[in-house]
C-alpha positions in Angstrom: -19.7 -9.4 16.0 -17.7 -7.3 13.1 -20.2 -4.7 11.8 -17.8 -3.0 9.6 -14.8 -4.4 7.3 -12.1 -2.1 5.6 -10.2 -3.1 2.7 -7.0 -1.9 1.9 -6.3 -1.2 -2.0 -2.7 -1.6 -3.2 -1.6 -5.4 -3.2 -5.1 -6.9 -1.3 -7.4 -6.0 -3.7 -5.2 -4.7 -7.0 -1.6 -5.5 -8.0 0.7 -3.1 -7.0 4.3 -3.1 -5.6 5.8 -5.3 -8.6 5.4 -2.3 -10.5 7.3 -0.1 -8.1 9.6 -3.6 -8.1 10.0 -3.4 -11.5 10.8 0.6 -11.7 13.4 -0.1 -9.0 15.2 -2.5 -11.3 15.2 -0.2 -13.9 16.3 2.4 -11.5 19.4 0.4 -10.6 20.4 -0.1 -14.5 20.4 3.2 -15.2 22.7 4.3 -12.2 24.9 1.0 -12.9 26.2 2.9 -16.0 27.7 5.9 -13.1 28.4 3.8 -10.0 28.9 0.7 -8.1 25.7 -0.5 -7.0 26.6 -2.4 -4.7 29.6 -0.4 -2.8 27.5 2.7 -3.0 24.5 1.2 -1.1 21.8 2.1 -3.6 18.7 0.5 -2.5 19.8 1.9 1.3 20.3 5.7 -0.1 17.4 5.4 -2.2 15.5 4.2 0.7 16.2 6.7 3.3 15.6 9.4 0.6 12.3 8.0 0.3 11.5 8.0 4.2 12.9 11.3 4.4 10.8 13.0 1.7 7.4 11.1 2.2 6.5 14.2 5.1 6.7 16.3 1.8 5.6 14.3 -1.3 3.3 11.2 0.4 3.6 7.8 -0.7 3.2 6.9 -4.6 4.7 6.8 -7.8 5.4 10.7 -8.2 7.2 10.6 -4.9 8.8 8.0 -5.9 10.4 9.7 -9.4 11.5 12.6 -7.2 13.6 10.4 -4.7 15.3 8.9 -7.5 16.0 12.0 -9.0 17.1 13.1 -5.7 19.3 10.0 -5.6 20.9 10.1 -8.6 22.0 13.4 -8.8 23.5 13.1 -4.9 25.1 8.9 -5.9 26.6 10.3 -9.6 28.0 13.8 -8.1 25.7 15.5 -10.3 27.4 13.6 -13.4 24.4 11.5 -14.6 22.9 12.6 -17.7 19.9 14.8 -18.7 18.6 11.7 -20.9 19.3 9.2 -18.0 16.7 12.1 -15.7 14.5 11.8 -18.7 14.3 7.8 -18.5 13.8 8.3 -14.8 11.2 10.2 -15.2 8.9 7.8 -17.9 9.4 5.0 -15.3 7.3 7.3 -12.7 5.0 7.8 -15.7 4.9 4.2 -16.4 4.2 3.6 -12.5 1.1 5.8 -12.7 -0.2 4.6 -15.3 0.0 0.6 -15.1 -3.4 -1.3 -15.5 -5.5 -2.3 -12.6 -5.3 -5.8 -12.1 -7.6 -7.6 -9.4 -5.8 -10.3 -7.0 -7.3 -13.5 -7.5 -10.3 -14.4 -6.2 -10.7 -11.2 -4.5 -13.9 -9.7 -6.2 -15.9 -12.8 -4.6 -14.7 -12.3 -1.8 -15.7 -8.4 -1.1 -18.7 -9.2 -2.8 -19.3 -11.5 -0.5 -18.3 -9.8 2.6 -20.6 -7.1 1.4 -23.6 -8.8 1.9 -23.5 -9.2 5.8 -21.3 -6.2 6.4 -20.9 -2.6 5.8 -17.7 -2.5 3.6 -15.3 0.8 3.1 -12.1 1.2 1.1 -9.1 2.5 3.0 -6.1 3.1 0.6 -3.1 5.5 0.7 -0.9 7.4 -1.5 -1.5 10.2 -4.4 -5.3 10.9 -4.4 -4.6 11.1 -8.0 -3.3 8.2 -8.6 -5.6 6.3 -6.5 -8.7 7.7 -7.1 -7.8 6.7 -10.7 -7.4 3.0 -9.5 -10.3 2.6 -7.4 -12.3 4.0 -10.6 -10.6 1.0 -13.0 -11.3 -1.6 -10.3 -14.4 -2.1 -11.0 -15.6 -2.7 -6.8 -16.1 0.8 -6.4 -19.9 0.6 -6.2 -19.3 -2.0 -3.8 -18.2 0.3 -0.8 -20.1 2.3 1.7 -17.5 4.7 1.8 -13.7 5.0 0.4 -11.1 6.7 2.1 -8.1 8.2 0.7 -5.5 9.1 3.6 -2.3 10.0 3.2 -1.2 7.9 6.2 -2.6 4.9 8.1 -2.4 5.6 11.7 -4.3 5.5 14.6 -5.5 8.8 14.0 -6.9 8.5 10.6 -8.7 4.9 11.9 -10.0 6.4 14.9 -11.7 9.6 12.8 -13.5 6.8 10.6 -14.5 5.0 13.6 -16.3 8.4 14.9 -17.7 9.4 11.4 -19.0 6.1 11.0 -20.4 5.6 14.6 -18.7 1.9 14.9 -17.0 0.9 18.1 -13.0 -0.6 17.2 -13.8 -3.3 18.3 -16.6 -4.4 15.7 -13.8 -3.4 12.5 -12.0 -5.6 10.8 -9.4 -4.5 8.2 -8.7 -6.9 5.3 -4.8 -5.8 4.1 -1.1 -7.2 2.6 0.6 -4.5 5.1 1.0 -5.3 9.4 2.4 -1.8 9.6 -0.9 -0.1 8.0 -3.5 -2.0 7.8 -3.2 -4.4 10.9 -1.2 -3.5 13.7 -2.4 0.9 14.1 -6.1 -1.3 14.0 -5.5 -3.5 16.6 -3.6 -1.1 18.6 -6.6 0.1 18.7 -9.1 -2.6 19.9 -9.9 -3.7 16.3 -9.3 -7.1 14.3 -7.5 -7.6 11.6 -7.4 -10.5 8.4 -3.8 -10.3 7.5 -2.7 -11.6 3.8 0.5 -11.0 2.5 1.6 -10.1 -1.0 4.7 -11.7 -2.6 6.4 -8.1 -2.1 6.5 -6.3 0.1 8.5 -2.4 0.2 11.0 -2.4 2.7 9.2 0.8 4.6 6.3 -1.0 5.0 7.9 -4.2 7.0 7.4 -3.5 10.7 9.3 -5.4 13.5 8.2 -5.7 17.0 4.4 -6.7 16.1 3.3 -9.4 17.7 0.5 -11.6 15.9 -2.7 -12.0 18.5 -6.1 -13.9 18.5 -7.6 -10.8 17.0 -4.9 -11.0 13.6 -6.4 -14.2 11.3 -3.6 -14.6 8.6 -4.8 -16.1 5.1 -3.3 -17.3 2.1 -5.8 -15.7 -0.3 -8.9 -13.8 -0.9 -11.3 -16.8 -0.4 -10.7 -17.0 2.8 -11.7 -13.7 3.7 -15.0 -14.1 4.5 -14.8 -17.5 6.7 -12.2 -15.5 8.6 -14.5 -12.3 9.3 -17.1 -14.5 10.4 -15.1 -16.6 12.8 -14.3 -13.0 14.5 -16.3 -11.3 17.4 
């Protein structure tokens, strides 16, 4: 049977990427003014500036504002403006500092969870920025343990399996994201409860994972629970 559950934070148990969304839009009407978005390949160059800079800055909203600095100043030939960078910049600021807004359902359901299982918190990204959100979510006092990491691999699972003294095999992760929370997991002999968000950011879609026995996929928090239990 599943002895310990992790939950991932961003988009499974708070919202999250519509913000990022939202930012992105904004992004794009600001560069619209300099180029042609759609000849230019924004979202791709934006994108791959992104994947190339996460090895320096991590994932999250500050990361974010640099890449689309870094962007716009490579898609406009250094021609955009200094009060165009300056509007950039708030929509980081506004990214980091967006309220904390529970999914649906989802506080019952770790509560629940919580009473037959030793629950822990697995999120990624800033540690500022995060340890900000899990502090406004008002589950904090729930978990055993939360983890901040600044990538969800098989690495950083397998070190919480040893801290914790918990086999793979009796984990379960809870998360919106196959290529974090579910496939490193059961690459590893774990289970996982996959529910997807309505968005999703394109470096987080994976190809080539194959759903097994050991992935449930659900439509929303309350069935969380039934799902954990049906495991093992």
């Amino acid at each position: 049977m599943i002895e310990l559950v992790g939950f991932d934070g961003d988009d499974t148990l708070w919202h999250s990427q519509e913000y990022y969304d939202r930012a992105q839009d904004a992004f794009e009407a600001i560069l619209g003014r300099y180029i042609d978005l759609a000849s230019d390949g924004l979202r791709e160059r934006l994108l791959a500036t992104e994947r190339g800079n996460i090895g320096l800055f991590g994932y999250g909203a500050k990361g974010m504002t640099l890449s689309m600095i870094e962007s716009a100043i490579e898609l406009t030939d250094g021609r955009i403006d200094a009060r165009d960078i300056h509007r950039i910049v708030r929509l980081g600021k506004e990214v980091l500092s967006h309220p904390v807004e529970l999914l649906p359902g989802i506080r019952d359901a770790v509560e629940r969870v919580a009473r037959t299982h030793r629950v822990v918190l697995i999120t990624k990204g800033d540690l500022f920025h995060q340890e900000s959100k899990v502090a406004r979510c008002g589950l904090a006092d729930v978990f055993h343990r939360i983890e901040i990491v600044s990538e969800k691999d098989p690495p950083a699972y397998t070190r919480l399996f040893r801290e914790l003294a918990v086999p793979p095999e009796r984990f379960a992760m809870v998360g919106n994201s196959l290529k974090s929370d579910i496939a490193p997991v059961v690459d590893l002999g774990g289970w996982g409860v996959y529910m997807p968000y309505h968005s999703t950011w394109a470096h987080e879609v994976v190809t080539g994972f194959t759903m097994t026995e050991r992935v449930v996929e659900v439509l929303g928090a309350d069935a969380i629970p039934d799902a954990i239990a049906r495991m093992g």
